[in-house]
SERO-4910 file (N, C-alpha, C, O; in steps of 0.05 Angstrom, whole numbers):
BEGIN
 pado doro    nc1    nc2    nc3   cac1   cac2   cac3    cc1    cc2    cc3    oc1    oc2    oc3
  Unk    A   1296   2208   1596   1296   2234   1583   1270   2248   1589   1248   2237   1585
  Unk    A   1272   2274   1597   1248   2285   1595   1232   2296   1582   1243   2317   1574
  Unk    A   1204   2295   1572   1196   2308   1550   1171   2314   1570   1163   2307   1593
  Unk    A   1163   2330   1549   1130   2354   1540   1126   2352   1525   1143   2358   1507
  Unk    A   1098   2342   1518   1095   2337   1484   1062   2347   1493   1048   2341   1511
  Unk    A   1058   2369   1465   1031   2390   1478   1011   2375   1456   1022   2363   1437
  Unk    A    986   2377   1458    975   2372   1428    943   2391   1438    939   2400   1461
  Unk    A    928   2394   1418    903   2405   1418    901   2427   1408    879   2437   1411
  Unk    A    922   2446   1390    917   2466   1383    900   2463   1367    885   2444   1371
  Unk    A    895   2482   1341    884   2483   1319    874   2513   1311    883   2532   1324
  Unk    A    856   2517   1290    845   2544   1274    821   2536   1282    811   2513   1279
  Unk    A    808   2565   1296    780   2570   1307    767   2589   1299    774   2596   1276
  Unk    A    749   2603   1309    734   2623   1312    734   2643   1331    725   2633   1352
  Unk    A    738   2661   1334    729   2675   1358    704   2677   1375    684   2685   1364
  Unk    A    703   2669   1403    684   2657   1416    680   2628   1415    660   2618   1425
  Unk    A    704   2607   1402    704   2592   1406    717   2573   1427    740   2583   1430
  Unk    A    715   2548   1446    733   2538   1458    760   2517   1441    759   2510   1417
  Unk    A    779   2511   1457    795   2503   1459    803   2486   1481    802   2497   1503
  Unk    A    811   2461   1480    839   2451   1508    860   2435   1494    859   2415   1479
  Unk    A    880   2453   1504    908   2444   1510    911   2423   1523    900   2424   1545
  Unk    A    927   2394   1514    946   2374   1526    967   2387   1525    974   2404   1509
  Unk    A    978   2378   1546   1015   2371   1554   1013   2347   1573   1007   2347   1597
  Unk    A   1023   2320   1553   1038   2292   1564   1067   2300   1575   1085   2308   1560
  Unk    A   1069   2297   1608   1096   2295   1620   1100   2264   1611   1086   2246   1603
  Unk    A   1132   2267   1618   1149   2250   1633   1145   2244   1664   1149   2262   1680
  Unk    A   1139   2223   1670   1134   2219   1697   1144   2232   1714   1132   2251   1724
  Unk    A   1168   2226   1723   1185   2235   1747   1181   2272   1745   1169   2283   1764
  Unk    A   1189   2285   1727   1182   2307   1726   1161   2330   1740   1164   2349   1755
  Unk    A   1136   2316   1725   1107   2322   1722   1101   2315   1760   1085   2328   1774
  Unk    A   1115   2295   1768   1098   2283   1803   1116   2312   1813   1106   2329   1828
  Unk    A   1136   2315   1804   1156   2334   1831   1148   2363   1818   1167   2375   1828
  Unk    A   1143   2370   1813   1138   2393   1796   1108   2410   1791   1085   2401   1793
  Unk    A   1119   2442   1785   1097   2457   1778   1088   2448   1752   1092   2424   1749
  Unk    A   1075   2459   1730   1068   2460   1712   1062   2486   1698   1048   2498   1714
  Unk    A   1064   2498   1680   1058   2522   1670   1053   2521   1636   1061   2503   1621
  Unk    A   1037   2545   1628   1031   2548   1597   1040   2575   1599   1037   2590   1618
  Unk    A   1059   2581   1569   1057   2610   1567   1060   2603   1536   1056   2580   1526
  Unk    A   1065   2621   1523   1049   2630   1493   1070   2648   1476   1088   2660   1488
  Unk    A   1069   2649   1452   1092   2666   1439   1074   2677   1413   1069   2661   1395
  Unk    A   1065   2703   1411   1053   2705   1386   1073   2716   1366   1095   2719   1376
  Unk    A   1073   2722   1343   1093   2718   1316   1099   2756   1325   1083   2773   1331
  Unk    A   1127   2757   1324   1142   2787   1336   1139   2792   1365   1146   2813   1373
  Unk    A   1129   2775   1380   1132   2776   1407   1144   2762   1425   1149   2738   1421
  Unk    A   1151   2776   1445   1163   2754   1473   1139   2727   1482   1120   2723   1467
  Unk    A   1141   2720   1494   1144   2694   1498   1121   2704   1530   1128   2715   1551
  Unk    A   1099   2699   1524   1087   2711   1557   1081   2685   1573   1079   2664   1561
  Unk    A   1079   2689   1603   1061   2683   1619   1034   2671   1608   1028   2683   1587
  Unk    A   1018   2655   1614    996   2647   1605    975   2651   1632    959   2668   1640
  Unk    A    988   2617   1640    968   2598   1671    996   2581   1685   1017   2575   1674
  Unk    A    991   2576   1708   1021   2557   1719    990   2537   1747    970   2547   1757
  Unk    A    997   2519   1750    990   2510   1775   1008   2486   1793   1020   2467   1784
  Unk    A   1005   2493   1815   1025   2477   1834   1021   2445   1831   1002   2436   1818
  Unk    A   1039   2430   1842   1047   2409   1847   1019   2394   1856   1009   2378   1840
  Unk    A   1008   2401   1882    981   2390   1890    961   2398   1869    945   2380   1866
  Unk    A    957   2415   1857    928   2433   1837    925   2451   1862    903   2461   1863
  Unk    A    937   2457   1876    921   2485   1900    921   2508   1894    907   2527   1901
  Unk    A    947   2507   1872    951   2537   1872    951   2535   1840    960   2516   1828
  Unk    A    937   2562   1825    928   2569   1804    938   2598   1803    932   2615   1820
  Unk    A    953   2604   1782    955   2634   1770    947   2637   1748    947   2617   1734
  Unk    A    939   2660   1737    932   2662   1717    940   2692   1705    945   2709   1722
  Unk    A    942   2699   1679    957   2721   1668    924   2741   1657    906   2733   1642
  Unk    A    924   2772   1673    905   2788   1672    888   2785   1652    864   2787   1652
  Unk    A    907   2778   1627    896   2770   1598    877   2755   1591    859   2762   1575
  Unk    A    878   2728   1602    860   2707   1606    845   2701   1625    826   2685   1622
  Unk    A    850   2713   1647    835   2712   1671    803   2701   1670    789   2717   1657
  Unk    A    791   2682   1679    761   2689   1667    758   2670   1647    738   2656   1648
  Unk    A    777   2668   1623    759   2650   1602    787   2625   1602    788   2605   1587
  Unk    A    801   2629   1617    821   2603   1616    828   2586   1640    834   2594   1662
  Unk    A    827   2560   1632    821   2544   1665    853   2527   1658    861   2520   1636
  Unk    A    862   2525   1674    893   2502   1683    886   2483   1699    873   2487   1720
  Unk    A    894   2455   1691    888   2436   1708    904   2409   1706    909   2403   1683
  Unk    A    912   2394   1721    917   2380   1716    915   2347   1730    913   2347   1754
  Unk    A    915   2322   1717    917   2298   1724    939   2278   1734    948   2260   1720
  Unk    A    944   2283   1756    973   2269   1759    979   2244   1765   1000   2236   1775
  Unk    A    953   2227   1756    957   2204   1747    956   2193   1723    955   2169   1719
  Unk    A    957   2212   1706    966   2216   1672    983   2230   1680   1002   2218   1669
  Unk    A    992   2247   1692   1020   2257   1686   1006   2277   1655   1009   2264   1634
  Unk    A    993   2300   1653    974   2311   1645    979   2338   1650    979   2341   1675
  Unk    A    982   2360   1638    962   2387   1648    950   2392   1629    957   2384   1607
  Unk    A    922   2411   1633    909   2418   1613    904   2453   1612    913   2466   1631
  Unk    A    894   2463   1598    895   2475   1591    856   2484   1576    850   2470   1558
  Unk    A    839   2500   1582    822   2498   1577    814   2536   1562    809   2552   1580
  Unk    A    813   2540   1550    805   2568   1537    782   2565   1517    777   2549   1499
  Unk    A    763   2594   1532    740   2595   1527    738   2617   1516    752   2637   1521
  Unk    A    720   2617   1499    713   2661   1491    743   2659   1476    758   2676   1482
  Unk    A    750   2642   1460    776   2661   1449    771   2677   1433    750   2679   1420
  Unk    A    804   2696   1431    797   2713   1417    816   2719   1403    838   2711   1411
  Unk    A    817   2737   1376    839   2734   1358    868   2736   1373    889   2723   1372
  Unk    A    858   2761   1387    890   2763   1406    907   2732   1416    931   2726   1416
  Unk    A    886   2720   1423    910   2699   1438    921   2678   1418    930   2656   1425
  Unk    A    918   2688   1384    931   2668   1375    965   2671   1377    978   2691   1370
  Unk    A    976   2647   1386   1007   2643   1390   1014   2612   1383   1001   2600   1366
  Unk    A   1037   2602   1396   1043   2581   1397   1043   2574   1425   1056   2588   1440
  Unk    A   1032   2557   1435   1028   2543   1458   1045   2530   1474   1046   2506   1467
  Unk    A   1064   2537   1504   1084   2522   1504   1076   2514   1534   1066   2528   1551
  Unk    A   1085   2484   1535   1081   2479   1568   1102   2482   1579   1122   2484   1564
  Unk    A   1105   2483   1605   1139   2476   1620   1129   2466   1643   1106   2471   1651
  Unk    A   1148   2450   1654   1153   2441   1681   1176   2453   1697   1198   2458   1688
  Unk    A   1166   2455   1723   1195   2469   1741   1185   2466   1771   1162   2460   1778
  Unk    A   1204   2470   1782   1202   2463   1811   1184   2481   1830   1175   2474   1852
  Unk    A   1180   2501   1819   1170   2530   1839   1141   2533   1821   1137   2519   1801
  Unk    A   1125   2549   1831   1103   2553   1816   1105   2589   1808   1099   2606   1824
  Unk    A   1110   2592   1790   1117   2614   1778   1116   2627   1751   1121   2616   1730
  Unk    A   1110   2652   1754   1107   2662   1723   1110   2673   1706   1096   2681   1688
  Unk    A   1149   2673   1715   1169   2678   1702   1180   2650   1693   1182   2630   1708
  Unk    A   1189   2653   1662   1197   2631   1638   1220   2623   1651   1226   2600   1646
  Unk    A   1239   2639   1670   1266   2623   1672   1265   2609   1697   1287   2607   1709
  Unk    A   1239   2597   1710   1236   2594   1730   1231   2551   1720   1236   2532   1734
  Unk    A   1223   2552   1698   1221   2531   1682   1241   2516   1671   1255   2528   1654
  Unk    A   1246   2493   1675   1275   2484   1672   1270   2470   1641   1287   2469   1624
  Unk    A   1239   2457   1639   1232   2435   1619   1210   2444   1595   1189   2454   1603
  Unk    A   1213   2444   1579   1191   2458   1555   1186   2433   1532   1199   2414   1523
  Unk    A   1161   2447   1527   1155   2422   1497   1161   2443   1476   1174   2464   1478
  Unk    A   1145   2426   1450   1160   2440   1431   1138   2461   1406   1138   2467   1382
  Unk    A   1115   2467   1435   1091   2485   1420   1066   2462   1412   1065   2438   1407
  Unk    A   1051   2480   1416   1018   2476   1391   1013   2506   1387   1014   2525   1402
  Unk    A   1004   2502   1355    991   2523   1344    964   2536   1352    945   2520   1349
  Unk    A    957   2558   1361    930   2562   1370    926   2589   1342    943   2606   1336
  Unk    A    901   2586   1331    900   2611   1310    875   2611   1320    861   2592   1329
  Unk    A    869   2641   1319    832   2652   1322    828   2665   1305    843   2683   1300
  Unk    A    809   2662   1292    805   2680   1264    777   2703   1277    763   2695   1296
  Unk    A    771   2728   1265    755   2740   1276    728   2734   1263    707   2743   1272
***
């Protein structure tokens, strides 16, 4: 069975850091992109960071650009997630996915966990 299981959220500060876990499922996580996108409370569901299969390729959403790093370990079977300078705006719920393509559209993602909380207080 495949899972995503995210952990590292929590309640911060603004200007404070943060990193995101997401534990794959093996088989998944080796064949596969990786992506974060985010859902704040009355909103869609955005784009975050995604990076390829090797780590070569990195996108990132205009929003974060700059204070958010994607990365991952694929001998943990691992992505991370690193945000710096946050700021109230990016508080959401935190979602990883896995999918075949490296992309930064949500339906491009076949596999999702089931959130971490990120809150920034000002």
């Amino acid at each position: 069975q495949v899972q995503l299981v995210e952990s590292g959220g929590g309640l911060v500060q603004a200007g404070d850091s943060l990193r995101l876990s997401c534990a794959a499922s093996g088989r998944i996580f080796s064949s596969g992109s990786m992506g974060w996108f985010r859902q704040a409370p009355g909103k869609e569901r955005e784009f975050v960071a995604t990076i390829s299969q090797s780590g070569g390729s990195k996108y990132y959403a205009n929003s974060v650009k700059g204070r958010f790093t994607i990365s991952r370990d694929n001998a943990k079977d691992t992505v991370y997630l690193l945000m710096n300078s946050l700021k109230p705006e990016d508080t959401a719920v935190y979602y990883c996915a896995a999918g075949v393509v490296t992309s930064t559209e949500a339906h491009a993602y076949s596999y999702w966990g089931q959130g971490t909380q990120v809150s920034v207080s000002s």
